[in-house]
C-alpha positions as protocol buffer text, in pm:
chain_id: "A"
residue {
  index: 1
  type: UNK
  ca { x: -9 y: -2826 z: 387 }
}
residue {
  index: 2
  type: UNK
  ca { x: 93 y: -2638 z: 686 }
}
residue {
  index: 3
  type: UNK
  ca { x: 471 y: -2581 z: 842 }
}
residue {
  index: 4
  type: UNK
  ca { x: 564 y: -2880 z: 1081 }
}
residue {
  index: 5
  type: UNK
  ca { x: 878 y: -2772 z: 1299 }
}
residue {
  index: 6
  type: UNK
  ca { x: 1156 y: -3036 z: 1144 }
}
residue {
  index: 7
  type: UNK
  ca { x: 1184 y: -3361 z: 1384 }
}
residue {
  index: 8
  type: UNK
  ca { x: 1546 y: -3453 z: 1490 }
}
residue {
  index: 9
  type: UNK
  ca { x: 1598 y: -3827 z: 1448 }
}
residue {
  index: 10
  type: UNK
  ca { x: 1839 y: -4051 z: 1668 }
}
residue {
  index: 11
  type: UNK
  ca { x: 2024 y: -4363 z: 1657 }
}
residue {
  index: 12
  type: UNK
  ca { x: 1749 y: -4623 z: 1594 }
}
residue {
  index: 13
  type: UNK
  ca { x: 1481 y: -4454 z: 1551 }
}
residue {
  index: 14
  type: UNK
  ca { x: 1192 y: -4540 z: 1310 }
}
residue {
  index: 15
  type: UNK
  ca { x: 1115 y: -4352 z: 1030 }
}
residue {
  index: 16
  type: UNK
  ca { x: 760 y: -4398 z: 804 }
}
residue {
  index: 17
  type: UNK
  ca { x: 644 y: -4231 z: 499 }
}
residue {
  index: 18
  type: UNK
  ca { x: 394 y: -4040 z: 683 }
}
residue {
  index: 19
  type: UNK
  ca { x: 673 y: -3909 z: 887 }
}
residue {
  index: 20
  type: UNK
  ca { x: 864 y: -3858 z: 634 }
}
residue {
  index: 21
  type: UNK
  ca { x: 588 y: -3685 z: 440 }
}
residue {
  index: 22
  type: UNK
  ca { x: 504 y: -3472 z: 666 }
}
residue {
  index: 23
  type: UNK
  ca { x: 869 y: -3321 z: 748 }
}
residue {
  index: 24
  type: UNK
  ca { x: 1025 y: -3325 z: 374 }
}
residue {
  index: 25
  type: UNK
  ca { x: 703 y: -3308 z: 137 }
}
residue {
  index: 26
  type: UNK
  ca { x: 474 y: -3102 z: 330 }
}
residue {
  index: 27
  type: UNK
  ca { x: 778 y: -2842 z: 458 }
}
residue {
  index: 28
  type: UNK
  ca { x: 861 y: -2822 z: 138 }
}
residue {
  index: 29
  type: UNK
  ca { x: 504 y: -2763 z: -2 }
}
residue {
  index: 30
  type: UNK
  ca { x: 479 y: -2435 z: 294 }
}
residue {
  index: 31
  type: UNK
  ca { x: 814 y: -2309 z: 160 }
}
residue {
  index: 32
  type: UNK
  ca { x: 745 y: -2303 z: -186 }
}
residue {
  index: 33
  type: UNK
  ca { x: 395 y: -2113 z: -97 }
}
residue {
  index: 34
  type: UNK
  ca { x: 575 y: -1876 z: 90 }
}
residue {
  index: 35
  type: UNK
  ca { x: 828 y: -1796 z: -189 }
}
residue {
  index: 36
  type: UNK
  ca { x: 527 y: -1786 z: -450 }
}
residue {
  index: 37
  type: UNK
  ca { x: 361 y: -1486 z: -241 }
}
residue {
  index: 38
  type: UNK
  ca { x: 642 y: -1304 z: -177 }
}
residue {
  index: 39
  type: UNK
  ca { x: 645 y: -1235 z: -538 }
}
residue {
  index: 40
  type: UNK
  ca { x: 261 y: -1122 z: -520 }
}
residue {
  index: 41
  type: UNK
  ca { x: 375 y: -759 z: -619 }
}
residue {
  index: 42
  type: UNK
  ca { x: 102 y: -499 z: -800 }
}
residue {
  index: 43
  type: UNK
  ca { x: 161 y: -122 z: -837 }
}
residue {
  index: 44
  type: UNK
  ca { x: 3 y: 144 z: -1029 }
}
residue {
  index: 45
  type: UNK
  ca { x: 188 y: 421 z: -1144 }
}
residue {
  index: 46
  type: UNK
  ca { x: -43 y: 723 z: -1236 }
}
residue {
  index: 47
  type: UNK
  ca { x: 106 y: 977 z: -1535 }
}
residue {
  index: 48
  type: UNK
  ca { x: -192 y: 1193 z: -1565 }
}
residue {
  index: 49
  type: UNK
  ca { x: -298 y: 1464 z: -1337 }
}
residue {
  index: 50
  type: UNK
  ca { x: -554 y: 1513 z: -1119 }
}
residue {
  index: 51
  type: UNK
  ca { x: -721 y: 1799 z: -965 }
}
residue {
  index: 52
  type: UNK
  ca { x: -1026 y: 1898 z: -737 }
}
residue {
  index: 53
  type: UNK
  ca { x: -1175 y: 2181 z: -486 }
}
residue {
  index: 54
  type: UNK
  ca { x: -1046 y: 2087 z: -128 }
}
residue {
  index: 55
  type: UNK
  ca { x: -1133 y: 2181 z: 177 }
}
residue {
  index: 56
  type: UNK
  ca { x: -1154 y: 1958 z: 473 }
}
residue {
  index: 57
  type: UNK
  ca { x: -1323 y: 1661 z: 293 }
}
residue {
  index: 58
  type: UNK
  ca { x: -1131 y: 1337 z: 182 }
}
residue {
  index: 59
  type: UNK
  ca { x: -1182 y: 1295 z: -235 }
}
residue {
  index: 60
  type: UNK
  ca { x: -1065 y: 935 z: -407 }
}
residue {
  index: 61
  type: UNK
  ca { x: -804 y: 1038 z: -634 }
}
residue {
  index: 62
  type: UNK
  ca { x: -915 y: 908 z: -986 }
}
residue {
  index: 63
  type: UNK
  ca { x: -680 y: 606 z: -1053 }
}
residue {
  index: 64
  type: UNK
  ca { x: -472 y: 666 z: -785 }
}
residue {
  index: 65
  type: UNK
  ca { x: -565 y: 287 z: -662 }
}
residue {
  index: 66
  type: UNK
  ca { x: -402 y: -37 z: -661 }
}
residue {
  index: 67
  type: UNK
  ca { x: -591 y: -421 z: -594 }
}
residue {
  index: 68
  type: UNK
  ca { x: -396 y: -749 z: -488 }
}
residue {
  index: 69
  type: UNK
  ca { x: -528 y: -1113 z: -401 }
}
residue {
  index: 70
  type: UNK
  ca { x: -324 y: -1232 z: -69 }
}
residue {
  index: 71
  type: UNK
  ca { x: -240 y: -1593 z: -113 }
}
residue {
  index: 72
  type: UNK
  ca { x: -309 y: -1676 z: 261 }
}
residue {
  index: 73
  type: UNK
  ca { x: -507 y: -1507 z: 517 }
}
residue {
  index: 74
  type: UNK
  ca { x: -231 y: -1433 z: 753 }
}
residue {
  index: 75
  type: UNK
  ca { x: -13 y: -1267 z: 530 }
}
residue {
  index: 76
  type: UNK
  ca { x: 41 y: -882 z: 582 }
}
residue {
  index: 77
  type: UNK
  ca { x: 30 y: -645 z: 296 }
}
residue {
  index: 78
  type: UNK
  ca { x: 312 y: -363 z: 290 }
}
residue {
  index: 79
  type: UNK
  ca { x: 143 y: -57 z: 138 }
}
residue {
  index: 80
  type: UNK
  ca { x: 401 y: 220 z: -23 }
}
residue {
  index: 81
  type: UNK
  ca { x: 250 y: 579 z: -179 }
}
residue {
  index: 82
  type: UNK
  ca { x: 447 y: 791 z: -364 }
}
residue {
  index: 83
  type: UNK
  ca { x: 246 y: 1095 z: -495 }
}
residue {
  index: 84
  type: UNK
  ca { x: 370 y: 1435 z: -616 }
}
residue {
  index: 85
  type: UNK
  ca { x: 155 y: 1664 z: -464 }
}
residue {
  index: 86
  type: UNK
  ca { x: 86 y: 2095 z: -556 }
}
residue {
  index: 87
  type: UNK
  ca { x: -156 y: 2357 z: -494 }
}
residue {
  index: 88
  type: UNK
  ca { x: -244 y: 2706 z: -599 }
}
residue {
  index: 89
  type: UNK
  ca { x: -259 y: 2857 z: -286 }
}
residue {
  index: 90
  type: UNK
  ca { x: 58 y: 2945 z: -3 }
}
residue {
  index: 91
  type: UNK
  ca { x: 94 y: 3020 z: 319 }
}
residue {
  index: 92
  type: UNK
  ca { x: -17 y: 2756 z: 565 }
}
residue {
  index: 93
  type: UNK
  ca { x: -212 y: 2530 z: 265 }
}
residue {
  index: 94
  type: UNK
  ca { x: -118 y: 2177 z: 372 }
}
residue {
  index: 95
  type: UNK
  ca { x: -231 y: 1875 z: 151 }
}
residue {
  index: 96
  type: UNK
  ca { x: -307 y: 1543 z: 382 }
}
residue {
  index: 97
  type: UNK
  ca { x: -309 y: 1163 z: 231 }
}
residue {
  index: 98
  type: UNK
  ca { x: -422 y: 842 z: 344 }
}
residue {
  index: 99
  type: UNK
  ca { x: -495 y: 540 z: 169 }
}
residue {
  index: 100
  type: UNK
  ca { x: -814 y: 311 z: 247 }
}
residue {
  index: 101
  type: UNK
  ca { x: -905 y: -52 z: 240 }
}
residue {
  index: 102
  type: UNK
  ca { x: -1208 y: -152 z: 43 }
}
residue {
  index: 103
  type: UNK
  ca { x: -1353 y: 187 z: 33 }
}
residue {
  index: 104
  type: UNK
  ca { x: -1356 y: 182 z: 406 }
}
residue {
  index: 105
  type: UNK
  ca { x: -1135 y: 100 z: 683 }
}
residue {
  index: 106
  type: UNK
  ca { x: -835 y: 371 z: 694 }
}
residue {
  index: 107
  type: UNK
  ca { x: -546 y: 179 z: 660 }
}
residue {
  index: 108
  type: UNK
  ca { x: -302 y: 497 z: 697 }
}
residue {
  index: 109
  type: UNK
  ca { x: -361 y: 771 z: 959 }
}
residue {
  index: 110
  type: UNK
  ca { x: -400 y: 1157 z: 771 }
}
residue {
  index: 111
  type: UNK
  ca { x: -95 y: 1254 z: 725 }
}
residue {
  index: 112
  type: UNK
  ca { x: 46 y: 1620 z: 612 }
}
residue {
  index: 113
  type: UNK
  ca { x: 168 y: 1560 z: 261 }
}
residue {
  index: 114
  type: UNK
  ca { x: 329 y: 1921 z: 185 }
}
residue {
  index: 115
  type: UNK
  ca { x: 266 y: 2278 z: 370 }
}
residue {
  index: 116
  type: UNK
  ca { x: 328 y: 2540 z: 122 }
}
residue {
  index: 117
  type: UNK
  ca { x: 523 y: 2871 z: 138 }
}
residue {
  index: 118
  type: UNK
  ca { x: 439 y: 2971 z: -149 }
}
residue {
  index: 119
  type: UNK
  ca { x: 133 y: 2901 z: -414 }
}
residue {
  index: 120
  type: UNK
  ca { x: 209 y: 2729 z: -716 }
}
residue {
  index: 121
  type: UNK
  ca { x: 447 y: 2459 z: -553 }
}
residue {
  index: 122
  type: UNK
  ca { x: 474 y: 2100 z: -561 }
}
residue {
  index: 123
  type: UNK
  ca { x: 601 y: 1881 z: -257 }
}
residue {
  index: 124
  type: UNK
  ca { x: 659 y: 1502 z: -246 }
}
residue {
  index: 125
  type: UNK
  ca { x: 485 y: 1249 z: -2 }
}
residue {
  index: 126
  type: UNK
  ca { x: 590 y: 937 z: 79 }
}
residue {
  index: 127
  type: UNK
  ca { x: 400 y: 683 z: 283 }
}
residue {
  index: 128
  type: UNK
  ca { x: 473 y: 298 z: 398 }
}
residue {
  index: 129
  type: UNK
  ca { x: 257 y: 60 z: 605 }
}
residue {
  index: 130
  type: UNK
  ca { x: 229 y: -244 z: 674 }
}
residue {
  index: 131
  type: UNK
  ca { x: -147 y: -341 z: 666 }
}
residue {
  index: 132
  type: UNK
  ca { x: -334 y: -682 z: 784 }
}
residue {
  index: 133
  type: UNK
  ca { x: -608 y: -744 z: 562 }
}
residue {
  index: 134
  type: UNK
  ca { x: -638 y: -1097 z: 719 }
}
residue {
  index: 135
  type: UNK
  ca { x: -848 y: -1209 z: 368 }
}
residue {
  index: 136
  type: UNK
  ca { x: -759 y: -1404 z: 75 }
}
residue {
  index: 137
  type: UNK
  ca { x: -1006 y: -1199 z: -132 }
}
residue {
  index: 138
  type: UNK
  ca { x: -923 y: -930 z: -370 }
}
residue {
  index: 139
  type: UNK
  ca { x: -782 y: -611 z: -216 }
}
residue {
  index: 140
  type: UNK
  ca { x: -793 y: -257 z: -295 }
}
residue {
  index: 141
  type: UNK
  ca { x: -626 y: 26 z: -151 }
}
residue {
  index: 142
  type: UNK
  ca { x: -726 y: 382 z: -253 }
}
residue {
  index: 143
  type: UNK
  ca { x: -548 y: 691 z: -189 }
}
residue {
  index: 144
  type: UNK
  ca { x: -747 y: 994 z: -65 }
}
residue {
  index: 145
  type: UNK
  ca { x: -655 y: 1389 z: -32 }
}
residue {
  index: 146
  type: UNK
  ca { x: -796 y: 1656 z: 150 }
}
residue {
  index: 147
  type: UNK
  ca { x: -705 y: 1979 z: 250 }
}
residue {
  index: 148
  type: UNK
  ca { x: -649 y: 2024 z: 618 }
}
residue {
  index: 149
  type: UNK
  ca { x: -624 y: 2413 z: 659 }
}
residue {
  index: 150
  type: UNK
  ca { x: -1016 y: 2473 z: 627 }
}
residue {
  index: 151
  type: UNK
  ca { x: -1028 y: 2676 z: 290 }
}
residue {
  index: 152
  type: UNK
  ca { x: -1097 y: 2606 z: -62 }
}
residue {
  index: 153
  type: UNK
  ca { x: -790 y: 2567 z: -246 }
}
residue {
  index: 154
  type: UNK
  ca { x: -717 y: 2389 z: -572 }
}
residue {
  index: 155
  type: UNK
  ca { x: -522 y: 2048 z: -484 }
}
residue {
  index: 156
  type: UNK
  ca { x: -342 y: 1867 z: -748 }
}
residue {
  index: 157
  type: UNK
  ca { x: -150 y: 1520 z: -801 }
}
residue {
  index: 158
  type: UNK
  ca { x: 124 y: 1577 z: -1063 }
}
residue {
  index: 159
  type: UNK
  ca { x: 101 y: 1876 z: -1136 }
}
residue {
  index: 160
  type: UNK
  ca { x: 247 y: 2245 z: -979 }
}
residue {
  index: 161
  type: UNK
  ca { x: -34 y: 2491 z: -883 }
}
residue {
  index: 162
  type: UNK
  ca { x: 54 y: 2699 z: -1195 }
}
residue {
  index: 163
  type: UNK
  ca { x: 9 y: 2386 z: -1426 }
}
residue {
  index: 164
  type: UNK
  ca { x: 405 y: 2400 z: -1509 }
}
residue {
  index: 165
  type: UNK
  ca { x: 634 y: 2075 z: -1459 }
}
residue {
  index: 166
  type: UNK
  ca { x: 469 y: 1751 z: -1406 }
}
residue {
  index: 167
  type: UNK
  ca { x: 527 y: 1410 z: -1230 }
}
residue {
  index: 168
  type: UNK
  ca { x: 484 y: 1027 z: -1207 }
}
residue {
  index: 169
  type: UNK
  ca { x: 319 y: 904 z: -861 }
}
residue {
  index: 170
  type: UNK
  ca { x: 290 y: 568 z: -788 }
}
residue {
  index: 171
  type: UNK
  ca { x: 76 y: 335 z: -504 }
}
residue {
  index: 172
  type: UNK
  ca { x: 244 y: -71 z: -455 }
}
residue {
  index: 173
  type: UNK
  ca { x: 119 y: -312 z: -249 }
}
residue {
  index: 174
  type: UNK
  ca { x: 349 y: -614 z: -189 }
}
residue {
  index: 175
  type: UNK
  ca { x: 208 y: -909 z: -7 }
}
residue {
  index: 176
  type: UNK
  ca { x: 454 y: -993 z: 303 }
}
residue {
  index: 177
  type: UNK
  ca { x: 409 y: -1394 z: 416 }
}
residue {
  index: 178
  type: UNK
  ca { x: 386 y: -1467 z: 778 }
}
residue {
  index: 179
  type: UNK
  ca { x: 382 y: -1840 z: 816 }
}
């Protein structure tokens, strides 16, 4: 049942049960959908580290993924990363994220996660956006690293360069109604 702007009655006017219906049943049917998938929440939180080789090519980090069924086509899906990010090598090292839809349409632009000063350091990136899937099918967003300075350096999720102090990141996906 689909949202029907509320009718204002008058003085004498005549009201049916499909009238009715339609402005206290149905309305109340679209509401109650709405609240039911603004609840649609699923987030992954990932405890164990990863590392890889890096140069300028993007790599799926391992588990670093998250999946959620929008209840309507028009509904948006906010996407929110939060990933502890090191490598082994300083100077101008940057590490760059972005997150995927379906193993293929970019949903977040590269972005520079961390430049480094110094090797062995970890740096925090956080990333929101608000994606339009326009699907009721099963959704998964991946989260991808690269390097971006053109070398070879070691690249790690939750972990320092030097393999000292680790970290939780997370990736949640919360389905936003429109109506």
């Amino acid at each position: 049942m689909a949202w029907t702007n509320p009718a204002t009655w008058l003085a004498g006017s005549t009201l049916t049960a499909a009238s009715l219906n339609e402005q206290l049943r149905d309305n109340m049917l679209a509401l109650n959908a709405l609240a039911a998938s603004a609840s649609n929440v699923q987030s992954t939180h990932k405890t164990t580290t990863w590392a890889a080789a890096l140069s300028l090519s993007w790599q799926d980090v391992t588990g670093f993924s998250v999946a959620i069924t929008p209840t309507a086509a028009t509904s948006k899906v906010l996407v929110h990363v939060v990933a502890h990010v090191g490598s082994t090598v300083g100077g101008l090292t940057q590490i760059t994220m972005r997150v995927t839809r379906n193993g293929g349409a970019v949903v977040l632009p590269a972005l520079s996660a961390s430049r480094f000063s110094a090797s062995n350091q970890q740096g925090l990136l956080v990333l929101a956006y608000l994606d339009s899937p326009a699907t009721t099918a099963a959704t998964t967003y991946q989260v991808q690293i690269a390097g971006s300075n053109g070398n070879t350096n070691y690249t790690y999720l939750n972990l320092t360069g030097d393999g000292t102090g680790t970290s939780t990141s997370s990736v949640t996906v919360q389905e936003v109604p429109v109506p």
